[in-house]
N, C-alpha and C positions, 0 to 999 in steps of 0.2 A: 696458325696452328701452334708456334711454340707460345705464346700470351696462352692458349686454352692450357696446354700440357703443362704450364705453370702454376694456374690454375687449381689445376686437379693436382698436382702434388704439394701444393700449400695445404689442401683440403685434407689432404689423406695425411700429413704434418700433424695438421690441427688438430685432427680426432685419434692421435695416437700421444697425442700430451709432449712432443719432442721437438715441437717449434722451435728454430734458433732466431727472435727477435732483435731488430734493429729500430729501437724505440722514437716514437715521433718527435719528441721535445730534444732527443740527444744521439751522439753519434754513438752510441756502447753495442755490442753484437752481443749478446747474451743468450743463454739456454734457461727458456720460460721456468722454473725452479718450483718446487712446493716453498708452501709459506707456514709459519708459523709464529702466532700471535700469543705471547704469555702476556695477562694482565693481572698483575697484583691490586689490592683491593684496598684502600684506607695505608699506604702503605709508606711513609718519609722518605724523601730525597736519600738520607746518607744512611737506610738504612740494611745496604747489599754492603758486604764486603771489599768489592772495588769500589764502591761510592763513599769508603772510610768506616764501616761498622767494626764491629768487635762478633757480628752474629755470622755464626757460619755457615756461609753459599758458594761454596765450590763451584756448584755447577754452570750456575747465573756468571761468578766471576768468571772463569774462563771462557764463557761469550765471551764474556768484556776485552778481556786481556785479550780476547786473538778476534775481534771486531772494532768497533768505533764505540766508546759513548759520549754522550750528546750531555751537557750542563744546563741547557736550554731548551727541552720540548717540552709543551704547556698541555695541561689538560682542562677543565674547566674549573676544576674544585669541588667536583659535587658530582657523586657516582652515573646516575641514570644520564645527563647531559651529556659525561665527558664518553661513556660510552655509543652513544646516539653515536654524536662526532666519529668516533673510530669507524662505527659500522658505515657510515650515509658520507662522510666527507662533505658533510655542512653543519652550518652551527646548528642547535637546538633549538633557536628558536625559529626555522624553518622548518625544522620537521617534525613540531608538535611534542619537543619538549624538555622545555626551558624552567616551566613550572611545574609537573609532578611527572609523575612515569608513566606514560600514558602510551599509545599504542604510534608507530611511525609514520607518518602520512610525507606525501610529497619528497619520494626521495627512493634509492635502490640502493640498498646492502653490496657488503664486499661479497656477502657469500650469492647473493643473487647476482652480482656480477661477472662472478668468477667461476660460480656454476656456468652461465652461459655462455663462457668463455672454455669449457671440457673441463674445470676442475673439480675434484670431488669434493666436495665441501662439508666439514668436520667440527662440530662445536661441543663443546662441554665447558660446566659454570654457570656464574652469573650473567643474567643480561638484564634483568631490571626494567621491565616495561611490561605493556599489557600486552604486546607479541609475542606468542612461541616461533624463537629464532626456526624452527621446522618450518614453519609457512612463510620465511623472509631468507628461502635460498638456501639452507643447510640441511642437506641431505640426512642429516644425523643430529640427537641433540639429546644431552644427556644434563639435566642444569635443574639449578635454582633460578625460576622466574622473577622474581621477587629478588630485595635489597639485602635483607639479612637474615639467616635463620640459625638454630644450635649446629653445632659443625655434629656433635654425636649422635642429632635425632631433630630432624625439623619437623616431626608428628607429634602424636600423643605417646603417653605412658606406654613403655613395653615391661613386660612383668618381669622382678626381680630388680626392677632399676628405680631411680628418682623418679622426681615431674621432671622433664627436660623445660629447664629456663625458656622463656620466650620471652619477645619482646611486648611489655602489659601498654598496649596503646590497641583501641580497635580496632583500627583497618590494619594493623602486622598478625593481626590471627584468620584463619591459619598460612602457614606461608605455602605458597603455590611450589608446584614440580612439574616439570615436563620429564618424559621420555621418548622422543617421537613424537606424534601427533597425540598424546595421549598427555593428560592434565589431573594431576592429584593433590587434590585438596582437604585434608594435610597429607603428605608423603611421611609416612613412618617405616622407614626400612625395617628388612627382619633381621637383616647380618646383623649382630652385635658389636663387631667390628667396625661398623660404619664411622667415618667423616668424610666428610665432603674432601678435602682435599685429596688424600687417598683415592676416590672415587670417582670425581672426577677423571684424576688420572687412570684409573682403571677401567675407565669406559674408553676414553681415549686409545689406550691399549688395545683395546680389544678393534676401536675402528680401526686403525690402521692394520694390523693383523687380518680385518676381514677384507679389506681392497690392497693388500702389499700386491697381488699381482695384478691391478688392472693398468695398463695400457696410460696412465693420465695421472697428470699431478696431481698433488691435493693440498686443500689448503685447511689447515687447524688452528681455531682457534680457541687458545683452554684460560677462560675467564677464572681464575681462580678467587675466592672469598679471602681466603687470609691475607692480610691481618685483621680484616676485618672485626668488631666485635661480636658476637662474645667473643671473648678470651676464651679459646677451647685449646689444650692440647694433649698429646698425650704425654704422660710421666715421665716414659725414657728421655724425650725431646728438652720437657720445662727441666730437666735432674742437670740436663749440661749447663742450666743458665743460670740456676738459682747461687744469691750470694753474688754474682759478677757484678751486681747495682746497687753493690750498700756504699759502695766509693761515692755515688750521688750524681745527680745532675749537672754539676756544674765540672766534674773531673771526666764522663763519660763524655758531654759535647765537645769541651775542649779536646778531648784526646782524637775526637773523630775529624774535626776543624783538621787536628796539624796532620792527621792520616792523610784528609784530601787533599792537601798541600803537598805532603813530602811526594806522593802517588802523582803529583803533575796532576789532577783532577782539575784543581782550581789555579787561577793566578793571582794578581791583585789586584782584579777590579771588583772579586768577592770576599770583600773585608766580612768581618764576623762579626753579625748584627747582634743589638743587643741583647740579654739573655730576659725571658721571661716567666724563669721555672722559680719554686720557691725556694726560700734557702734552706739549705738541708741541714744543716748543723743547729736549724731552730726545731725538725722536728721530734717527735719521740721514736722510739726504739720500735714501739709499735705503727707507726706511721711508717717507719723508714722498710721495716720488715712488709709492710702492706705493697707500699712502692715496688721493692724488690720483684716483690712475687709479681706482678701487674706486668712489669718488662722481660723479669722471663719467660714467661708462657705469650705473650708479645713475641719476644724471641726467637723461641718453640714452633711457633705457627709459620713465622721465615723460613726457618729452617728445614721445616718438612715441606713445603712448598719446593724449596730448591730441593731438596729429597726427591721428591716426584717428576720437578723438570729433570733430573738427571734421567728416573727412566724413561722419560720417554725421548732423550733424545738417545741413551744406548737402543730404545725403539727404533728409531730414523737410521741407525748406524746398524744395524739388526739387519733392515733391509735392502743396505747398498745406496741408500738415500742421502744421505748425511750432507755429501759433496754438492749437492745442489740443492738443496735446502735453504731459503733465507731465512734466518730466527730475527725476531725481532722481541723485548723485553720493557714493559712500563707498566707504570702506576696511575688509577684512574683520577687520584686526587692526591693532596698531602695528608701529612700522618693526621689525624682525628683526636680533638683535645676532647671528649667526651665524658673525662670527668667521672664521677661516680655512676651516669646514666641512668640505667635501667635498673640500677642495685637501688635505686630510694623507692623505687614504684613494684619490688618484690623481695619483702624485707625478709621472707622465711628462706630466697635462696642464700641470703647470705651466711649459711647456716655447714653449704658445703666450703671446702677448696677450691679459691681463684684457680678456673682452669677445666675445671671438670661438669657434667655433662647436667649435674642441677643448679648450678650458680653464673649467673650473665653478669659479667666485669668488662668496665670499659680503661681505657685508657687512658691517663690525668691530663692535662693540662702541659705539667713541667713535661713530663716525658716527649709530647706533641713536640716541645720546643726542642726537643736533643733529636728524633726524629728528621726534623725538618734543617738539620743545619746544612747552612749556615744562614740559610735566609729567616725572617720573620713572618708570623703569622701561622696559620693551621688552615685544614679542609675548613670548605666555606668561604675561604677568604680570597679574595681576589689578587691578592700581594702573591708574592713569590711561593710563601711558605703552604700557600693554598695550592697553588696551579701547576709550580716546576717538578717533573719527576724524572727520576730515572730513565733514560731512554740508551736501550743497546741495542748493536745490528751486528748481525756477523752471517757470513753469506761465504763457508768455504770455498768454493769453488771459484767466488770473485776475489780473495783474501787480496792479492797481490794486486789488484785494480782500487780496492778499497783500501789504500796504503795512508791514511791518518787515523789517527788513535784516538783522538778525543775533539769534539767540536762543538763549537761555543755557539754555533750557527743558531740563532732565534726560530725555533718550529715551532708546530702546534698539530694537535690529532687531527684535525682537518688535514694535514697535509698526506696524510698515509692513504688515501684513496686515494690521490694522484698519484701517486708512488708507485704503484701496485697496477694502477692501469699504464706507468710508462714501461716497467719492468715486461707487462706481460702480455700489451697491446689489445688487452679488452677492451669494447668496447662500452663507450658510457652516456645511453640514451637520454632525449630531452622529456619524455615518457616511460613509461613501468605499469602495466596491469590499466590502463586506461586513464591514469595517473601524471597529471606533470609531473617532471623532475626538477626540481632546482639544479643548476651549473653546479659542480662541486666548487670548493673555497676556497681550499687551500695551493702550495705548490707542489710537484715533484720533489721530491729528496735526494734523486739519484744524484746529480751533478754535486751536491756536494758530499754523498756516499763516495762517490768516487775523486773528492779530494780538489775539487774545481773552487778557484776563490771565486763565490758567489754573494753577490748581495741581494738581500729579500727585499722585492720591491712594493709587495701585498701585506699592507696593514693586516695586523691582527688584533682581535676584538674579543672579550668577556664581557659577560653579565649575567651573573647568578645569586637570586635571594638577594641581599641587602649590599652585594659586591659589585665592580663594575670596573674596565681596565680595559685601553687602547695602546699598541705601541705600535709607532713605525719611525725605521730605524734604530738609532741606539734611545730613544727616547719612551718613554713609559708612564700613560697619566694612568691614577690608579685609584680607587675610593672603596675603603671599607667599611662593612654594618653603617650603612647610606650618611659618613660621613663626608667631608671638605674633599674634594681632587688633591691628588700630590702628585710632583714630578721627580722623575727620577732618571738620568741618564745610565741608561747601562752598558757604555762602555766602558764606563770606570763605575759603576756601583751596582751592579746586579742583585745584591742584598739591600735592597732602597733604605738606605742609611742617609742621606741627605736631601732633604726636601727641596728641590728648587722651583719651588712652585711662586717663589716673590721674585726669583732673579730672573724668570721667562715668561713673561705674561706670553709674547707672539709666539713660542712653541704651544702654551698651556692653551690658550684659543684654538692654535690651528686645532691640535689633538681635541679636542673638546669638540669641536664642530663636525669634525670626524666621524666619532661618537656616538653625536646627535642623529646626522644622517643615518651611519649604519641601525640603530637601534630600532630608528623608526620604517628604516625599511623591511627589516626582518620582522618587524611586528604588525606591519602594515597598516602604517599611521600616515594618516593624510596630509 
C-alpha cells in the first residue's frame, strides 16, 4: 500500500509541473524549472558585452555576471546543423542533416520531449528546416522557417514603401513563415512596425501571458535571427553606434582581446591569433565610412536583441517565475564573413541606406575577424572561429549550487539534451512516432554547472561543407575548406596558433582514425 500511495502522488506531482527531481547521472535534489533557450544567429564569440564587446547587452550580461560562462561550447559552424544538434541531441548527420535543411528524421526534439514530460512548450524564430517546429512538439510557433529573410518585410511590396531586399538566388524566394499549423508563403505582415526581432518577442509575450496560470512549466525557446544578414535595423538603435568604428579593425579587436583578459574571461592558453582583417589606414575615407556603417547597424541588431531578452525576462519576473527559471544563452555559429554578398547580385538596392528595409548588406570579412576574437577563422569553418560561441547559464534559484563563474570545460550542442533530460528526468525513448531514435550524443552539463572537476571522456566530432574537426581531450585535429589536418593542443592554445601536426604523428593517427570511424558510421558507410 505505501509503494501504491507513492505512486499516486508522484503522479499527481507530475501533472501539477511541481516535481522535486533527484536526477539519474547525479546526486543534486532540484525543483524541475522552466527553461529558456535564446539563440543568436551568425553571431561572434566576443561580440556580448561580457565576452569583451564595446556593444551594449545589459541584459545578456547580467545572466553572465550572476551565472557561468563557458569559453568552450561548440556549435557546428553552420546554421541548420548546429540547430538540428540543439533540438535532437545528435549530430546532423543522423538526423538527415548535415547537407541542406531538409526535414528531421530519426530523432525526438527537446520540445516533443519536454511536452511529454508536462511542459508547455513555446517557440518563436528561426528553425531552418523543412519541419514546422508545431508538428516536432511545440505547442506554439511563431517563426521564420527558413534561413534568412528582411527583418522589416519577409513578403512582397507593401504600398508607400521600397521592394523589400531579398535574397536574389532561386530557392530563398519566397521565404516561408509559420504560425501554428499554418504555412505562408510569402508572409508579408501588415503592421508597418514589423521586424522580426521585436516580433518574435512579442509573440513570445503574449505565450507566456496566455498559460502564466497553468499548473506546469514551460519551456521557451526564442531562436532569434539577429545578426544575421541583412543588416536591418532601426535608426534610434544604428544612431548609438555610428562613428564608434572609424578607429578600425585592428584598434577595436585589440581593445576587445585585453577586455577579455582584464574580465578573467580568458587566461593564457588563448593567445591572440593572428589578425586577418585588412589594414585600415590603406583604405579610403569612403571605404572606411562604408565599414563604419556595416558594424553599426551589425551592432544595432545585438543590441535590440538584448532589448527584447530584457522583456521577456521582466516577462518571467512579471510572473513570480524568474526564481526557477533556467536561462540558458548561444550562438548557432561564428560571426559570417560574407563580404559584399548579396549587394553584387542587387545592384539597384544599393541605392538605399545600409540598414534599411530596401538594401541587403552583409558583413566583411575584416569585421568577421574582430567578431570572432580571439580565435581564427569565420562561420563555415571548422576552426575555433567557426564553431566556439558564447555559452551562458544562469538558473536563480540554483545560483549558490552553481558557484563557478567561468568554465573552460570542452561542450558541444549535443550536450544540452542530456542536460535538460538530467535536470528534469524526462524521459528519452529508443522510438518516436514509429520512428527509431538514435542514443543521444552528448553528456550531461549539470556536474560541471555545479562546479564538479570533471573530465570529458566522449570525443567530439565536426563535419560540415569543406570543414572537418575531432577533439578528445586537450587535443584537436582540424581541417579547413578540405585542406591538410592540423593539431592543435588546447590546453595551452585554444586559438590553434601552433600546428603540431610534425611533432605527433601517434596523437594525429589516433585522432584521425577516430574520425574515420565516427564519419562512416553517421553516414552509414560499410
Amino acid at each position: 500500500m505505501k509503494s501504491l500511495f507513492k505512486f499516486y502522488v508522484f503522479v499527481a506531482f507530475t501533472l501539477l509541473g511541481l516535481i522535486t527531481c533527484i536526477t539519474e547521472e547525479n546526486n543534486y535534489q532540484i525543483d524541475r524549472p522552466n527553461i529558456v533557450i535564446f539563440l543568436a544567429d551568425d553571431m561572434g564569440f566576443s561580440d556580448l558585452g561580457c565576452y569583451g564587446s564595446e556593444i551594449n547587452t545589459p541584459n545578456i550580461d547580467k545572466l553572465a555576471t550572476e551565472g557561468i560562462r563557458f569559453t568552450q561550447m561548440h556549435n557546428t559552424a553552420k546554421c541548420f546543423p548546429t540547430r538540428a544538434c540543439l533540438l535532437t541531441g545528435l549530430y546532423a548527420q543522423q538526423c538527415n542533416m548535415d547537407i541542406t535543411n531538409d526535414s528531421l528524421k530519426n530523432c525526438i526534439t527537446l520540445g516533443e520531449i519536454l511536452r511529454n514530460a508536462g511542459y508547455r512548450t513555446l517557440m518563436v524564430g528561426k528553425h531552418h528546416g523543412l519541419d514546422n517546429p508545431y508538428d516536432r512538439g511545440f505547442d506554439r510557433y511563431f517563426g521564420l522557417r527558413d534561413g534568412c529573410c528582411n527583418y522589416f518585410n519577409p513578403g512582397v511590396r507593401r504600398e508607400g514603401e521600397p521592394e523589400p531586399a531579398h535574397k536574389e538566388v532561386a530557392w530563398a524566394k519566397p521565404r516561408k513563415w509559420c504560425i501554428d499549423d499554418s504555412l505562408y508563403a510569402p508572409y508579408t505582415p501588415v503592421e508597418k512596425d514589423f521586424y522580426t526581432t521585436d516580433f518574435f518577442t512579442k509573440y513570445a509575450l503574449g505565450y507566456l501571458d496566455t498559460y502564466k496560470n497553468e499548473d506546469k512549466p514551460f519551456f521557451l525557446y526564442a531562436a532569434y535571427t539577429a545578426p544575421h544578414d541583412p543588416l536591418h535595423a532601426w535608426p534610434e538603435d544604428i544612431e548609438k553606434y555610428l562613428g564608434k568604428y572609424m578607429e578600425g579593425y585592428e584598434v577595436i579587436r585589440n581593445r576587445r582581446y585585453k577586455k577579455q583578459k582584464e574580465m578573467g574571461l580568458l587566461d593564457k592558453s588563448f593567445p591572440l591569433s593572428e589578425p586577418t582583417f585588412e589594414n585600415w589606414d590603406e583604405l579610403t575615407m569612403e571605404q572606411k565610412l562604408t565599414a563604419d556603417s556595416l558594424m553599426a547597424v551589425y551592432a544595432a541588431m545585438i543590441d535590440r536583441m538584448d532589448q527584447n531578452i530584457g522583456k521577456i525576462i521582466d516577462k518571467i519576473k512579471e510572473m513570480g517565475e524568474y526564481e526557477n527559471t533556467l536561462f540558458m544563452f548561444m550562438s548557432d555559429n561564428g560571426c559570417q564573413p560574407e563580404g559584399p554578398g548579396n549587394e553584387s547580385l542587387n545592384q539597384t538596392a544599393r541605392d538605399y541606406p545600409i540598414g534599411s528595409i530596401g538594401r541587403w548588406a552583409s558583413l566583411n570579412q575584416s569585421w568577421a575577424n574582430v567578431g570572432n576574437t580571439p580565435f581564427r577563422y569565420y562561420k563555415n569553418w571548422s576552426h575555433e572561429g567557426g564553431t566556439c560561441t558564447p555559452f551562458i547559464v544562469y538558473w536563480p534559484k540554483m545560483k549558490d549550487s552553481m558557484n563557478i563563474k567561468i568554465s573552460h570545460f570542452s561542450s558541444h550542442f549535443i550536450d544540452i539534451m542530456p542536460t535538460l533530460l538530467d535536470i528534469t528526468s524526462a524521459e528519452y525513448p529508443v522510438s518516436f512516432k514509429e520512428e527509431k531514435v538514435f542514443p543521444y550524443q552528448g553528456i550531461s552539463l549539470l556536474p560541471v554547472w555545479m562546479g564538479e572537476n570533471v573530465e570529458r571522456e566522449k570525443t567530439i566530432f565536426w563535419q560540415w561543407d569543406r570543414g572537418k574537426a575531432v577533439r578528445k581531450g586537450n587535443f584537436k585535429l582540424v581541417s579547413g575548406n578540405n585542406g591538410p589536418w592540423e593539431l592543435y593542443d588546447m590546453a595551452s592554445d585554444k586559438t590553434e596558433t601552433i600546428n603540431l601536426i610534425a611533432e605527433e604523428p601517434t596523437i594525429t593517427n589516433e585522432l584521425e582514425m577516430l574520425y574515420e570511424k565516427w564519419i562512416a558510421e553517421v553516414k552509414g558507410i560499410e
